[in-house]
mmCIF file of the N, C-alpha and C atoms, coordinates in Angstrom:
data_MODEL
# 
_entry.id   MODEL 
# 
loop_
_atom_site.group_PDB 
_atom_site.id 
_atom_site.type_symbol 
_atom_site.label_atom_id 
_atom_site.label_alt_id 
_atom_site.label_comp_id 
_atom_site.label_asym_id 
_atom_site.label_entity_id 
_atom_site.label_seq_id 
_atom_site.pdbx_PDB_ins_code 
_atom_site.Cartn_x 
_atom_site.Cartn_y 
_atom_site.Cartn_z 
_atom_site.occupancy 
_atom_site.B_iso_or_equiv 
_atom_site.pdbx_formal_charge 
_atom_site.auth_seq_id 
_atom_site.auth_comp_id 
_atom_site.auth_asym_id 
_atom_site.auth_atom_id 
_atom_site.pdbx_PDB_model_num 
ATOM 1   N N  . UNK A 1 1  ? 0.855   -1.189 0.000  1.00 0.00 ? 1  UNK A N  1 
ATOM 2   C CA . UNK A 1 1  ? 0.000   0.000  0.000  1.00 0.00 ? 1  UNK A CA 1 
ATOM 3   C C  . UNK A 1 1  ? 0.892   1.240  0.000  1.00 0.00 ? 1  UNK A C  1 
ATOM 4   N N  . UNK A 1 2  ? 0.874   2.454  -0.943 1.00 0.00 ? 2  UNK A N  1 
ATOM 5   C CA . UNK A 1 2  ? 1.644   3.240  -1.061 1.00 0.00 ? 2  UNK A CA 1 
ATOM 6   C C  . UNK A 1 2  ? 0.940   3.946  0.340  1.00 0.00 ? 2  UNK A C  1 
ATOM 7   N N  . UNK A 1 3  ? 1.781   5.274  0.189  1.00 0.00 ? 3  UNK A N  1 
ATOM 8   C CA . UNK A 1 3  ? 1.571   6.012  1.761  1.00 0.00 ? 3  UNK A CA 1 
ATOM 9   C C  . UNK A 1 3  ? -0.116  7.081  1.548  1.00 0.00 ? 3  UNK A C  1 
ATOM 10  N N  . UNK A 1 4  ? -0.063  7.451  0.135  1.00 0.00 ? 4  UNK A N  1 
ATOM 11  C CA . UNK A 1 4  ? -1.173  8.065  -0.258 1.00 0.00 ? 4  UNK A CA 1 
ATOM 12  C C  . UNK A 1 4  ? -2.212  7.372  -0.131 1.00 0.00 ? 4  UNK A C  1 
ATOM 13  N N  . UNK A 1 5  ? -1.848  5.952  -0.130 1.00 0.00 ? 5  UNK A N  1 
ATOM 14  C CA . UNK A 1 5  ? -3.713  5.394  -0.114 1.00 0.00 ? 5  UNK A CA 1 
ATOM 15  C C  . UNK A 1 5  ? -4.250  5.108  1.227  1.00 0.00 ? 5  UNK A C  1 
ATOM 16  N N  . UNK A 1 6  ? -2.979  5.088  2.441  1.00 0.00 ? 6  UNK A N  1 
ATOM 17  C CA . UNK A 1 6  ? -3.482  5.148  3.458  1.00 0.00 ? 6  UNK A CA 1 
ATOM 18  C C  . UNK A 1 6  ? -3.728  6.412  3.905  1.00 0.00 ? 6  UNK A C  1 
ATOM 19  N N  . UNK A 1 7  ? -3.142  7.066  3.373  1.00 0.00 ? 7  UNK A N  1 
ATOM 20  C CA . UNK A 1 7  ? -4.138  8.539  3.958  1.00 0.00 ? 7  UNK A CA 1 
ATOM 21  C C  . UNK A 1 7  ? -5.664  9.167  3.014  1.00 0.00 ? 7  UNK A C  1 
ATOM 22  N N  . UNK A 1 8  ? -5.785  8.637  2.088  1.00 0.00 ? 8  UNK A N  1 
ATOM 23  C CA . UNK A 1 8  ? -6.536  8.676  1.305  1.00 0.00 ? 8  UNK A CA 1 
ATOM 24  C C  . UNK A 1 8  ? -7.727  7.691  2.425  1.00 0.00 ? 8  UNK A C  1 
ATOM 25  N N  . UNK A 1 9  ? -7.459  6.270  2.604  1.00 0.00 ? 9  UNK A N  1 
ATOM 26  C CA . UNK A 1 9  ? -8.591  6.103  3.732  1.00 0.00 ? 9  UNK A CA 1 
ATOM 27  C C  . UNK A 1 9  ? -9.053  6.423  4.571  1.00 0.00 ? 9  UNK A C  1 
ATOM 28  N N  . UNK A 1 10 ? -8.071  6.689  5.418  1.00 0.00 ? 10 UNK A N  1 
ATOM 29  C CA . UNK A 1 10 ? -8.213  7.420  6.929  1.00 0.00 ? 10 UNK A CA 1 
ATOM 30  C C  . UNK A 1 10 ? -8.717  8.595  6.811  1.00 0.00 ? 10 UNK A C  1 
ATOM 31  N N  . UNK A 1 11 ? -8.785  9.457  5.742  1.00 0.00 ? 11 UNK A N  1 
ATOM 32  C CA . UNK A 1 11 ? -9.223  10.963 5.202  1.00 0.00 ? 11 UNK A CA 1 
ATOM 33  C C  . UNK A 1 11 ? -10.842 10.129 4.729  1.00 0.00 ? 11 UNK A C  1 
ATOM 34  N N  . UNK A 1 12 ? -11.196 9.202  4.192  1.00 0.00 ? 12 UNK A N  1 
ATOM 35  C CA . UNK A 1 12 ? -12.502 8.788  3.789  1.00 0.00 ? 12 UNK A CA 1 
ATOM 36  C C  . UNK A 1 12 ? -13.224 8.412  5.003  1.00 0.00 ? 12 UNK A C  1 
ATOM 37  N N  . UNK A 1 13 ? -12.571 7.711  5.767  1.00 0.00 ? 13 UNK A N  1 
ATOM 38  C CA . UNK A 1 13 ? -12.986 6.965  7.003  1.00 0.00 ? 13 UNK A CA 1 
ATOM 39  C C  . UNK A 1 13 ? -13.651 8.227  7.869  1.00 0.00 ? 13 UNK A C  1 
ATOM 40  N N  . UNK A 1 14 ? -12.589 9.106  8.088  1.00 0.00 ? 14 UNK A N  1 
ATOM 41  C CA . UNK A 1 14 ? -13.290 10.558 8.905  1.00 0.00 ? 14 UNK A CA 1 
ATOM 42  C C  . UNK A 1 14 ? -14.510 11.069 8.221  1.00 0.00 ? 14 UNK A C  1 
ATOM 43  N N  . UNK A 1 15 ? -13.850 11.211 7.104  1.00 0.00 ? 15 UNK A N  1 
ATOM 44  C CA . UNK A 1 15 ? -15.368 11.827 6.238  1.00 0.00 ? 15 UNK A CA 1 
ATOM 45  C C  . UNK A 1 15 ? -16.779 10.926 6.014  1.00 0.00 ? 15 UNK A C  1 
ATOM 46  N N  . UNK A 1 16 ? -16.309 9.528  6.124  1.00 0.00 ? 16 UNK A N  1 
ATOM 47  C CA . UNK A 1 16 ? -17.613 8.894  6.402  1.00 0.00 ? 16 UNK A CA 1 
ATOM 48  C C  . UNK A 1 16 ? -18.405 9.066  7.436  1.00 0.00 ? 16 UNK A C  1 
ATOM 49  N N  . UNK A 1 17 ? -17.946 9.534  8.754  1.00 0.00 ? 17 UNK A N  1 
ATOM 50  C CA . UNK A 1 17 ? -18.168 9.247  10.354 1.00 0.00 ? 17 UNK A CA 1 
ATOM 51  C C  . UNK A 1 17 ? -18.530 10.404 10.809 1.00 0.00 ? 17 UNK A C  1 
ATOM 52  N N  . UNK A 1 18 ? -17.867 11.630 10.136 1.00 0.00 ? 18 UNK A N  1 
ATOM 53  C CA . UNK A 1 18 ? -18.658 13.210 10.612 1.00 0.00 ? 18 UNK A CA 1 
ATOM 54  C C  . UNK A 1 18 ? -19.429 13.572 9.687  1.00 0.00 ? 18 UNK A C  1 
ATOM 55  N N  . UNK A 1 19 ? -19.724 13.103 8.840  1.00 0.00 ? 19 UNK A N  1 
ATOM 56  C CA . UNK A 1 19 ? -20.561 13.852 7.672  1.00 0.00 ? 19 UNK A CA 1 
ATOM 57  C C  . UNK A 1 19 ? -21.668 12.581 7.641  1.00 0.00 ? 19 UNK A C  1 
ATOM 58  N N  . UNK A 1 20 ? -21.622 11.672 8.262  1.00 0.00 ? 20 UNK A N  1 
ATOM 59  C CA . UNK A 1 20 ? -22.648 10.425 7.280  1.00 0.00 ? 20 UNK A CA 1 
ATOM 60  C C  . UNK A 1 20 ? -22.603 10.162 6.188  1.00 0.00 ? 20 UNK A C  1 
ATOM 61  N N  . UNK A 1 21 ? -22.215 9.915  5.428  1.00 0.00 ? 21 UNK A N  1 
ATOM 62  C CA . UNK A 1 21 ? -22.294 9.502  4.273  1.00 0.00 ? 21 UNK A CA 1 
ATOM 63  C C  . UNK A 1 21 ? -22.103 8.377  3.722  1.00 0.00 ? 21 UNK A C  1 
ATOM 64  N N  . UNK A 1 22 ? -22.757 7.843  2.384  1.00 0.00 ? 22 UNK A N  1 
ATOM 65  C CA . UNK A 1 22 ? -22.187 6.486  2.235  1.00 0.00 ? 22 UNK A CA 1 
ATOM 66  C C  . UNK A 1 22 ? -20.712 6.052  1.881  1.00 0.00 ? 22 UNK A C  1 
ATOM 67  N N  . UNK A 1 23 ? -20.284 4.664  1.772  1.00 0.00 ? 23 UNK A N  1 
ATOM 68  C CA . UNK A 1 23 ? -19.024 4.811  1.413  1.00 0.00 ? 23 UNK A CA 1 
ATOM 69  C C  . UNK A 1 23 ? -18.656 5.060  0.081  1.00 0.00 ? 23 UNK A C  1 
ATOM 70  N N  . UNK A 1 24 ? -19.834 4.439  -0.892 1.00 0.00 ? 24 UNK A N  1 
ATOM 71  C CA . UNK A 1 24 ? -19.695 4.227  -1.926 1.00 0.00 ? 24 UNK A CA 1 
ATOM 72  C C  . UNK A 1 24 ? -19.806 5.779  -2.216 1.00 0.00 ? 24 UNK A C  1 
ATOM 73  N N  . UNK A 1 25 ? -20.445 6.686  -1.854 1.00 0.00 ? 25 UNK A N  1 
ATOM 74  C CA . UNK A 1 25 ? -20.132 8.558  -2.167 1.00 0.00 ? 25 UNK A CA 1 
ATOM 75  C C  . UNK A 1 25 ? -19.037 8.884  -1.772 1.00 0.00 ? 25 UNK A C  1 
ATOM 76  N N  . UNK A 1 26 ? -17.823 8.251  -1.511 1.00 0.00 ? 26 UNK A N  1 
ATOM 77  C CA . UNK A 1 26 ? -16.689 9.203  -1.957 1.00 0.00 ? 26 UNK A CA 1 
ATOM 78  C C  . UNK A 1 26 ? -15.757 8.532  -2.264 1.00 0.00 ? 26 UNK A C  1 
ATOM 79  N N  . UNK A 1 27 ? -14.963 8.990  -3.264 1.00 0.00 ? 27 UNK A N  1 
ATOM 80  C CA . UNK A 1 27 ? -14.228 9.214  -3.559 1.00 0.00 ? 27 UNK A CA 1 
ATOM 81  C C  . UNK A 1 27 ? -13.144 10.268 -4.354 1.00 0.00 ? 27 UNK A C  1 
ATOM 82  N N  . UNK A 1 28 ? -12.283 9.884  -4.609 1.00 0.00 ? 28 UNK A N  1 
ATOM 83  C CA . UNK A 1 28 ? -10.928 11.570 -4.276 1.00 0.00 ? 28 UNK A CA 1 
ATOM 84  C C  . UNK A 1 28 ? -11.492 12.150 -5.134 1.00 0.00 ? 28 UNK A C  1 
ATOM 85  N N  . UNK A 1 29 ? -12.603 12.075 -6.335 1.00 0.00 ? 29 UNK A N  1 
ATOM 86  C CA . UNK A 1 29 ? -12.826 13.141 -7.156 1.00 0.00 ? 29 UNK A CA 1 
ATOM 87  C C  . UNK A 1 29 ? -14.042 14.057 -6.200 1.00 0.00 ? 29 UNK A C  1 
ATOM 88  N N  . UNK A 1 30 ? -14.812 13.786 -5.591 1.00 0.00 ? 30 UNK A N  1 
ATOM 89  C CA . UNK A 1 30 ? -15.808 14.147 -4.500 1.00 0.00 ? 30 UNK A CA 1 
ATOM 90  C C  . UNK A 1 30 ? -15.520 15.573 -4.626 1.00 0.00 ? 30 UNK A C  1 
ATOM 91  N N  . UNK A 1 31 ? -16.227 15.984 -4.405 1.00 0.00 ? 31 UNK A N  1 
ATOM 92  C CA . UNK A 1 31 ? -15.948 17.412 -4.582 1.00 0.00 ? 31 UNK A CA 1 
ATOM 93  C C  . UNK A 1 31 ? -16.720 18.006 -2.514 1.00 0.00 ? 31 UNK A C  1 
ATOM 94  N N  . UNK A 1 32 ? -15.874 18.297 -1.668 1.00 0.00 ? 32 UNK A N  1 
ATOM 95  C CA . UNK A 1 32 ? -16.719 18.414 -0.529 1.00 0.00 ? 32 UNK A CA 1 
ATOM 96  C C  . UNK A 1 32 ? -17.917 19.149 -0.558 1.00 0.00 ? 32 UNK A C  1 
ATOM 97  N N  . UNK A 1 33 ? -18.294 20.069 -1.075 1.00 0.00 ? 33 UNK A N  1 
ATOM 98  C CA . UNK A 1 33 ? -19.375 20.756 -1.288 1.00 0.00 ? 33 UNK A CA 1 
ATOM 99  C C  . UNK A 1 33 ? -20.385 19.771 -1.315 1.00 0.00 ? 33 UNK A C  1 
ATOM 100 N N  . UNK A 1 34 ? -20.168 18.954 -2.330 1.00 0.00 ? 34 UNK A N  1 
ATOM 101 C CA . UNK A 1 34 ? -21.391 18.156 -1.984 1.00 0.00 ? 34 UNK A CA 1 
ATOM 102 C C  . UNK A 1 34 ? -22.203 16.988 -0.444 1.00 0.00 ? 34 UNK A C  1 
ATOM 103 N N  . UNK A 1 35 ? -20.868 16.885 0.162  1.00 0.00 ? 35 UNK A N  1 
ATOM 104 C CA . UNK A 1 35 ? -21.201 16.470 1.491  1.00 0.00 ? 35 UNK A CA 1 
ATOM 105 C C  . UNK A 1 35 ? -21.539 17.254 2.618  1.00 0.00 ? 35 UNK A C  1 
ATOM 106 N N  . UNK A 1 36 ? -22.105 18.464 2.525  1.00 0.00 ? 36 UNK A N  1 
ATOM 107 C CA . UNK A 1 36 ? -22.571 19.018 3.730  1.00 0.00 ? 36 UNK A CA 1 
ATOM 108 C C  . UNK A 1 36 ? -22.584 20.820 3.567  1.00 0.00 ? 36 UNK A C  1 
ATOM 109 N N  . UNK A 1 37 ? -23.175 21.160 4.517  1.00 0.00 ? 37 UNK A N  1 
ATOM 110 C CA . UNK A 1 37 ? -22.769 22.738 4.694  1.00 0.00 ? 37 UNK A CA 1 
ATOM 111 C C  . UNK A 1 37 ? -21.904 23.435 5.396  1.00 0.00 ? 37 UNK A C  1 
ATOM 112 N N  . UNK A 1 38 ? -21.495 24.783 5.327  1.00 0.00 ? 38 UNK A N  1 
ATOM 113 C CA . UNK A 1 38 ? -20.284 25.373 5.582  1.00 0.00 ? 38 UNK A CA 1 
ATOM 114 C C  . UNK A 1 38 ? -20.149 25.196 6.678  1.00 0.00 ? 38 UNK A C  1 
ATOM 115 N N  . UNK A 1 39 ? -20.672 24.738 7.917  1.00 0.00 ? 39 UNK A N  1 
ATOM 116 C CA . UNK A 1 39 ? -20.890 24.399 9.430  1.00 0.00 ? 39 UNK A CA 1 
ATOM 117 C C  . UNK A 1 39 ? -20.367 23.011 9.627  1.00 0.00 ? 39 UNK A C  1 
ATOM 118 N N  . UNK A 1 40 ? -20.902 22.129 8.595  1.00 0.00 ? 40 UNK A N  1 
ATOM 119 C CA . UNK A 1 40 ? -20.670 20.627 8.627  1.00 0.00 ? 40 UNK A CA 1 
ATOM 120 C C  . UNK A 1 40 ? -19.166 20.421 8.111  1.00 0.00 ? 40 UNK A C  1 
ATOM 121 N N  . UNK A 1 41 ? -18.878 21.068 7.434  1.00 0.00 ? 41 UNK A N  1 
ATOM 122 C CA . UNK A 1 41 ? -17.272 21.407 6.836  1.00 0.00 ? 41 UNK A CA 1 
ATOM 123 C C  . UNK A 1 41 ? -16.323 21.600 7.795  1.00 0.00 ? 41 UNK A C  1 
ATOM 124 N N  . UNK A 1 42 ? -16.623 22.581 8.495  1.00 0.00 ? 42 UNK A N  1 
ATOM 125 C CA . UNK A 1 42 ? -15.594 22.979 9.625  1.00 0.00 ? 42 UNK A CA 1 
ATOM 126 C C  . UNK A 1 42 ? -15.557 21.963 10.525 1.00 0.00 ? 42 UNK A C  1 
ATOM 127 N N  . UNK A 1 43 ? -16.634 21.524 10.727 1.00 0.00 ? 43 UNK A N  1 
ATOM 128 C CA . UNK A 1 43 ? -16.607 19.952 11.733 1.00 0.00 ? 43 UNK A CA 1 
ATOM 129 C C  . UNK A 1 43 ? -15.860 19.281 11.364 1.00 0.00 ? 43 UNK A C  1 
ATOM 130 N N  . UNK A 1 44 ? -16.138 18.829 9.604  1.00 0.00 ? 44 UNK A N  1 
ATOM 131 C CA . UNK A 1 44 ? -14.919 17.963 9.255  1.00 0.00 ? 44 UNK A CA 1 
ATOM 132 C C  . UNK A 1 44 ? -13.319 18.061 8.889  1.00 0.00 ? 44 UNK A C  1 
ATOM 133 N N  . UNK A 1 45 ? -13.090 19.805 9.112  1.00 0.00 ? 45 UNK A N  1 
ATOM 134 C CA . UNK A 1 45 ? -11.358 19.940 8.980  1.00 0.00 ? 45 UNK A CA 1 
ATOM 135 C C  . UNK A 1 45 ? -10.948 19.810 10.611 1.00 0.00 ? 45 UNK A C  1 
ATOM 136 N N  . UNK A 1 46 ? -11.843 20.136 11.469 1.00 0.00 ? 46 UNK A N  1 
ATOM 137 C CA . UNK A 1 46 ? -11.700 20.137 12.907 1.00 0.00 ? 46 UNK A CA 1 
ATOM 138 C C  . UNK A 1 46 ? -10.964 18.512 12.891 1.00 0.00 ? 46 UNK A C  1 
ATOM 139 N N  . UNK A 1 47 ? -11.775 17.527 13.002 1.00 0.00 ? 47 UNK A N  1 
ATOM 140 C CA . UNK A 1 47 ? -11.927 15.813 12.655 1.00 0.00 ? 47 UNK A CA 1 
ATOM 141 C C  . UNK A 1 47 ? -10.822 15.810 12.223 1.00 0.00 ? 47 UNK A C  1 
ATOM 142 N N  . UNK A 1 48 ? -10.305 16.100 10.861 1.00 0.00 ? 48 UNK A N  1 
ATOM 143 C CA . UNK A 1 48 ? -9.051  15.200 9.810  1.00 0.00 ? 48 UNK A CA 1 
ATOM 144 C C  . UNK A 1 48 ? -8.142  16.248 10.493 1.00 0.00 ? 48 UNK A C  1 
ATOM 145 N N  . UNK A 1 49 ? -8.010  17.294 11.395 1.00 0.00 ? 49 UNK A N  1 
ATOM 146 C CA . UNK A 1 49 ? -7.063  17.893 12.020 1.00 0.00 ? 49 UNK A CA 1 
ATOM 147 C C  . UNK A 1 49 ? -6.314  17.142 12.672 1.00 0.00 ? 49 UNK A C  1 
ATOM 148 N N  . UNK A 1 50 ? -7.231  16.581 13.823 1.00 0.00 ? 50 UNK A N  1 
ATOM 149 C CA . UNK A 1 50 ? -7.027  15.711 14.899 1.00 0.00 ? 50 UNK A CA 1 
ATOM 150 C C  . UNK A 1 50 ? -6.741  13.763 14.302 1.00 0.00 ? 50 UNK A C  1 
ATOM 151 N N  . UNK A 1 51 ? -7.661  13.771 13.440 1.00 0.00 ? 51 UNK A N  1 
ATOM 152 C CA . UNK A 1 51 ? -6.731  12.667 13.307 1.00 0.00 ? 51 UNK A CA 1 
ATOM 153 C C  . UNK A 1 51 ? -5.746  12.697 12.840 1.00 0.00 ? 51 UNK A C  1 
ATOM 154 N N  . UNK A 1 52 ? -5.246  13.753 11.810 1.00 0.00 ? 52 UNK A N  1 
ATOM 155 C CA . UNK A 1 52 ? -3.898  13.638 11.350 1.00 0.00 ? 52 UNK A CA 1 
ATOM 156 C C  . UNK A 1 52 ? -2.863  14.375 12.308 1.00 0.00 ? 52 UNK A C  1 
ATOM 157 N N  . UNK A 1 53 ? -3.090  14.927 13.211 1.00 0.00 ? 53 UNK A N  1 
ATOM 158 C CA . UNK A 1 53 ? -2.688  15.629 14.429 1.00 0.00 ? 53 UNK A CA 1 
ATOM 159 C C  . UNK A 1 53 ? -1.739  17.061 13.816 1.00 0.00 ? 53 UNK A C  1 
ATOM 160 N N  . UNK A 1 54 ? -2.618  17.319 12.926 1.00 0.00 ? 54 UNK A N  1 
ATOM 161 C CA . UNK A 1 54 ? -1.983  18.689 12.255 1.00 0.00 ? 54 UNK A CA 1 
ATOM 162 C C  . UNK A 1 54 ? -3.040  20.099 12.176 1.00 0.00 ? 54 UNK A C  1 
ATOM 163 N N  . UNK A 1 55 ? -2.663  21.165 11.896 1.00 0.00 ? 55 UNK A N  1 
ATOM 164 C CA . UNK A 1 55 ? -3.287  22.061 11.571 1.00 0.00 ? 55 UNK A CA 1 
ATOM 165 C C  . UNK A 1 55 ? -3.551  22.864 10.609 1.00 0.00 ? 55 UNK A C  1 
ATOM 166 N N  . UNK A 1 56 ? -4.861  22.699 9.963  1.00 0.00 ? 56 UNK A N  1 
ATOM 167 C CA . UNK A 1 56 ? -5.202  23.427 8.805  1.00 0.00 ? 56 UNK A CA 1 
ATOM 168 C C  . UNK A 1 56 ? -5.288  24.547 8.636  1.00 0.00 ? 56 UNK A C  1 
ATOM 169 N N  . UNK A 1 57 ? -4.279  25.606 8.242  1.00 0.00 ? 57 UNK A N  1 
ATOM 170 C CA . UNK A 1 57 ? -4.813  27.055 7.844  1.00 0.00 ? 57 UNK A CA 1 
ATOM 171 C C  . UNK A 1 57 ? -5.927  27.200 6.805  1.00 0.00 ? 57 UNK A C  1 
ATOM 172 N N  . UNK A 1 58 ? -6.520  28.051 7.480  1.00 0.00 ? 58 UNK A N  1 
ATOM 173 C CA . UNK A 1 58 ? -8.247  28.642 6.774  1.00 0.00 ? 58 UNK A CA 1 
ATOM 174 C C  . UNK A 1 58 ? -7.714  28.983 5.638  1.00 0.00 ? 58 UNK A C  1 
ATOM 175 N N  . UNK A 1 59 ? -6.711  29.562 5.051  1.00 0.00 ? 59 UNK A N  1 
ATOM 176 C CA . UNK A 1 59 ? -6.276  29.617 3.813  1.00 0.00 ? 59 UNK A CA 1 
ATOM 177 C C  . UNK A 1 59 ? -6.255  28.478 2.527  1.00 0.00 ? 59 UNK A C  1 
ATOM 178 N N  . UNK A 1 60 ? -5.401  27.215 3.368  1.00 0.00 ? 60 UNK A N  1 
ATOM 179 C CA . UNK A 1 60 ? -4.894  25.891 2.470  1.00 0.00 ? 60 UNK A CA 1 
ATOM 180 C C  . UNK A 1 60 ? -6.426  25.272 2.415  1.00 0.00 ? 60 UNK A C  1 
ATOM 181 N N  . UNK A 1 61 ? -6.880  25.176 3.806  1.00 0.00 ? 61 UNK A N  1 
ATOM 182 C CA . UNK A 1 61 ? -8.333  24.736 3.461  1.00 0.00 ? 61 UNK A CA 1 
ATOM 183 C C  . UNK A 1 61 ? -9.532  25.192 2.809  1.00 0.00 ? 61 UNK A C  1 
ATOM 184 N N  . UNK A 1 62 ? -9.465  26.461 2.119  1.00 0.00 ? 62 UNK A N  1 
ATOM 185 C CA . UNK A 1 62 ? -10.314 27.132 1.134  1.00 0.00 ? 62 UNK A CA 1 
ATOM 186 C C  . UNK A 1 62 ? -9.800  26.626 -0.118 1.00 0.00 ? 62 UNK A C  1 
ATOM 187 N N  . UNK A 1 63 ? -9.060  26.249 -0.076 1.00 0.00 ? 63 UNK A N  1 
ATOM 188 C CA . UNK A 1 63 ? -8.434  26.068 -1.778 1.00 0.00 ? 63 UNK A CA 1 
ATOM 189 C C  . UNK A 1 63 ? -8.738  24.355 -1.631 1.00 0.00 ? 63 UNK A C  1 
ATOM 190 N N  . UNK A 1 64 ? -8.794  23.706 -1.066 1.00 0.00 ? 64 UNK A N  1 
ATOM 191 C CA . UNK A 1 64 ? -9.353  22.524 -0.794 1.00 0.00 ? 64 UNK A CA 1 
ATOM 192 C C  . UNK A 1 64 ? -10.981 22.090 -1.433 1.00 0.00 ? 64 UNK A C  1 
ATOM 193 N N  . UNK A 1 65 ? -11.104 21.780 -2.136 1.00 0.00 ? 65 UNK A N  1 
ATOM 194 C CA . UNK A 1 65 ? -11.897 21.484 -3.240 1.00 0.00 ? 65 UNK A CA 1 
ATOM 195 C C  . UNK A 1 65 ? -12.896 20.070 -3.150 1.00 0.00 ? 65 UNK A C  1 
ATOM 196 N N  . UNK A 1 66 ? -11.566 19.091 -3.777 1.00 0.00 ? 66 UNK A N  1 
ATOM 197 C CA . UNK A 1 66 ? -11.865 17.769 -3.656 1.00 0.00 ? 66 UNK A CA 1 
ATOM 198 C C  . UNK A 1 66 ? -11.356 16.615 -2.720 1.00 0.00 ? 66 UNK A C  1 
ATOM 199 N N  . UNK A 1 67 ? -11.670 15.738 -2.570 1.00 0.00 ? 67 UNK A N  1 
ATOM 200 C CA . UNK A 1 67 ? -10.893 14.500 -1.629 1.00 0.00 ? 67 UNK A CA 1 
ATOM 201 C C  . UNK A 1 67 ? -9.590  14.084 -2.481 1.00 0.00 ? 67 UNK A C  1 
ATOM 202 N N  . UNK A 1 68 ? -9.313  14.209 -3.480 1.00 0.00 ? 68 UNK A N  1 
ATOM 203 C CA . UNK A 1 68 ? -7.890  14.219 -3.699 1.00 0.00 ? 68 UNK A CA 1 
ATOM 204 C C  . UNK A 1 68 ? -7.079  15.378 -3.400 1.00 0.00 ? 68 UNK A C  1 
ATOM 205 N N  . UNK A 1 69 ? -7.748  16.662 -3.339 1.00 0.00 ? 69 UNK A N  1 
ATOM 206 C CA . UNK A 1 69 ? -6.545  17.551 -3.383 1.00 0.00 ? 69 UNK A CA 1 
ATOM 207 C C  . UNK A 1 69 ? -6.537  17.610 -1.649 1.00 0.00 ? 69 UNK A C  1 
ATOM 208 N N  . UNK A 1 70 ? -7.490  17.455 -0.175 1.00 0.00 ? 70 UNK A N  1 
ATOM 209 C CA . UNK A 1 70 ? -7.042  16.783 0.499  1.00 0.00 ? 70 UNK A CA 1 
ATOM 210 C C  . UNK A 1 70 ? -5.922  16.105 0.878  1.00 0.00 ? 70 UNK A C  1 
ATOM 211 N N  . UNK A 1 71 ? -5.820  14.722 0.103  1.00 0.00 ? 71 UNK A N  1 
ATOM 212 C CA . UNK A 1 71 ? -4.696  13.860 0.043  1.00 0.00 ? 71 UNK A CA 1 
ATOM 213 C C  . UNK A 1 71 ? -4.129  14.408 -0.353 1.00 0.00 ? 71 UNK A C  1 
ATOM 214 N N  . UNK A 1 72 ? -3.432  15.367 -1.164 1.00 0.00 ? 72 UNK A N  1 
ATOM 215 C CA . UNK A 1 72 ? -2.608  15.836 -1.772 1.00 0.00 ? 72 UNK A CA 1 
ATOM 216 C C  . UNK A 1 72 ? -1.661  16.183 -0.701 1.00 0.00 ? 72 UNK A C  1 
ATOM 217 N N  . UNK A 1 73 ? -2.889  17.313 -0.242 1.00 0.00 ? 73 UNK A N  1 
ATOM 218 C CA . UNK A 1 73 ? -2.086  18.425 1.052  1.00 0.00 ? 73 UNK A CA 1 
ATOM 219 C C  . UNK A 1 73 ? -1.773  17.588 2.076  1.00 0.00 ? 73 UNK A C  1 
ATOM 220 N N  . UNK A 1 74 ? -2.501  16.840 2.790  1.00 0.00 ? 74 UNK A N  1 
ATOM 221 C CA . UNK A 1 74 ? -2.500  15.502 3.960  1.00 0.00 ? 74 UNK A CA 1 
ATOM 222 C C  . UNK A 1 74 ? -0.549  14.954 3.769  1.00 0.00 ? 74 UNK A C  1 
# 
């Protein structure tokens, strides 16, 4: 397993668990917009903060789009 696809899960896994969603709705092309509102969003950079035990500037995370570009930054 390269290192991207485990963060690529663990980034799906969160996003399955704070947002509800199914599994089969995401993947890295996902665009987050479609999983929730601007309230439900912040819940979920709060979440992949802590699990990845890092911190997202409100900046990098506006330009944050899709579940790949996520992984990208991750």
């Amino acid at each position: 397993m390269a290192p991207d696809d485990d963060i690529a899960e663990r980034l799906i896994a969160v996003i399955i668990e704070e947002l509800e969603v199914e599994e089969v709705d995401v993947h890295l092309e996902s665009e987050f917009a479609e999983f929730g509102t601007s309230l439900e969003l912040a819940a979920l950079a709060v979440a992949v903060e802590e699990e990845f035990g890092i911190e997202i500037p409100d900046d990098d995370a506006d330009v944050m789009e899709t579940v790949r570009d996520a992984v990208e930054y991750l």
